[in-house]
Backbone bond lengths (Angstrom), bond angles and torsions (degrees), N, CA, C in turn:
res aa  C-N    CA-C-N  psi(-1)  N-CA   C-N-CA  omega(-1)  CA-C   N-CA-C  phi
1 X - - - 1.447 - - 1.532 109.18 -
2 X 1.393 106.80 102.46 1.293 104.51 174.67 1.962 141.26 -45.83
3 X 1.708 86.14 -40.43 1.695 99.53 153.14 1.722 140.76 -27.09
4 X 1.450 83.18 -35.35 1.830 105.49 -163.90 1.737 92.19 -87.76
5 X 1.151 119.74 -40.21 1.886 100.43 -177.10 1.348 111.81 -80.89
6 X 1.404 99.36 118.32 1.627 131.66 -172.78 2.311 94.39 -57.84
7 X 1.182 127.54 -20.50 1.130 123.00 -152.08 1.625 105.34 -62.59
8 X 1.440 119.88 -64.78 1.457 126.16 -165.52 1.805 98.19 -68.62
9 X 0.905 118.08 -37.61 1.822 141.43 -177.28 1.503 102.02 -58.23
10 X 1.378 117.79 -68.23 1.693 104.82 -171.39 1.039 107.57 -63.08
11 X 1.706 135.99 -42.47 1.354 121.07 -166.82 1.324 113.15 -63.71
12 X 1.533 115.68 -38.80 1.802 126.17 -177.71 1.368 106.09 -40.72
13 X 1.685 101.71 -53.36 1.784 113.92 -172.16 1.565 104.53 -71.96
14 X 1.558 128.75 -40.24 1.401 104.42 176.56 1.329 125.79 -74.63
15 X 1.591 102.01 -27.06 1.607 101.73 168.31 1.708 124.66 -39.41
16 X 1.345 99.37 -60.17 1.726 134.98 179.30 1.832 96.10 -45.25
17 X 1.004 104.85 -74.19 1.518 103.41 -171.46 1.416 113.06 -53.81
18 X 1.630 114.98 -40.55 1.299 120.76 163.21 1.124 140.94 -12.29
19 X 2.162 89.62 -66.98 1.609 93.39 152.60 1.167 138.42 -151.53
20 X 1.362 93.66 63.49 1.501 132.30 150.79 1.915 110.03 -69.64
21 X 1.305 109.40 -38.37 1.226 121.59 -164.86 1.909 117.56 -106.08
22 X 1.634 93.86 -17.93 1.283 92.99 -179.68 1.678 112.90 -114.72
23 X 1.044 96.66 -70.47 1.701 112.19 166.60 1.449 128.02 -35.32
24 X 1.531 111.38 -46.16 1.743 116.57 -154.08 1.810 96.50 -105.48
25 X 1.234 131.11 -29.84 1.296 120.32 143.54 1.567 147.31 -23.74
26 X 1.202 111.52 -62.58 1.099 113.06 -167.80 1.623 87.89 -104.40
27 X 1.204 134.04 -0.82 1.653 104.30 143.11 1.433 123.57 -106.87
28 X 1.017 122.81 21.98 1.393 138.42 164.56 2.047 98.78 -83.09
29 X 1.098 87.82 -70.74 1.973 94.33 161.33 1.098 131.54 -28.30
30 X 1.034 107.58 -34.04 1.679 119.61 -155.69 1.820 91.75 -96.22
31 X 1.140 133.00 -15.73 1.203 106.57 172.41 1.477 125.60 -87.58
32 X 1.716 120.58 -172.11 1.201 105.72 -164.18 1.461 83.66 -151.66
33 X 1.584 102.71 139.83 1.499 129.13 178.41 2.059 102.24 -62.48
34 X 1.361 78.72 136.68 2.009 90.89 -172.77 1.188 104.11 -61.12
35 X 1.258 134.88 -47.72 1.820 152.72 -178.13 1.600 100.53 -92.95
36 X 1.148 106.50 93.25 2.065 95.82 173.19 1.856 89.32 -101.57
37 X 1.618 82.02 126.10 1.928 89.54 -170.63 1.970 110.28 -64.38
38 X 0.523 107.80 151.42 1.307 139.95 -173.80 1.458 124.29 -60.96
39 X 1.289 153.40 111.61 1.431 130.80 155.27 1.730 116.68 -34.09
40 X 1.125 100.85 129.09 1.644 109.02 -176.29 1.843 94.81 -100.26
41 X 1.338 117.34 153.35 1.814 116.44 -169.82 1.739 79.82 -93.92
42 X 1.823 90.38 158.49 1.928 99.65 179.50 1.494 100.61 -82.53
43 X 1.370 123.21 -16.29 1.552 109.98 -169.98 1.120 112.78 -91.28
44 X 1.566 103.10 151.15 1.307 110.16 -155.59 1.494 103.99 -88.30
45 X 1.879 137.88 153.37 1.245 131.36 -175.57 1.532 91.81 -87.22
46 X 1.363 88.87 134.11 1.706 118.89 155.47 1.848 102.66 -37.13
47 X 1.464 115.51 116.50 1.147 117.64 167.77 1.628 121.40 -105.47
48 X 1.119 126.92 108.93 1.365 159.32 164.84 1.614 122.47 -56.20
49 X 1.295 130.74 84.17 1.179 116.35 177.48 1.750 126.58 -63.66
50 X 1.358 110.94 140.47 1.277 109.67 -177.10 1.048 122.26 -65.76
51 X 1.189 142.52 130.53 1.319 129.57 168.52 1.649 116.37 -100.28
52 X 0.850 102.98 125.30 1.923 135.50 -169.79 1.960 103.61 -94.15
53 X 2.117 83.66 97.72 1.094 122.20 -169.77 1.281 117.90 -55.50
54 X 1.523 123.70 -26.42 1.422 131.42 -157.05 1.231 96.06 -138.22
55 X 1.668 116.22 43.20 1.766 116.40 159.08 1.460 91.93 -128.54
């Protein structure tokens, strides 16, 4: 049963993890969100009631 020799198989899997773990990280990382959110100010906005034109 060809399945059973670990030879062509372990290297595939150490390769894979290789760079799974080294390579695909730090360019997965390396990008940057389109919208980087913002400082929001602590004070609070002046709230204004609406006044409702057609009462």
């Amino acid at each position: 049963m060809p399945q059973l020799n670990p030879a062509p198989w372990l290297l595939i899997l150490v390769f894979s993890w290789f760079v799974f773990t080294t390579i695909i990280p730090p360019k997965v990382a390396s990008h940057k969100t389109p919208n980087d959110p913002s400082l929001q100010s602590t004070k609070t906005p002046k709230m204004t009631p609406w006044t409702w034109q057609w009462h």
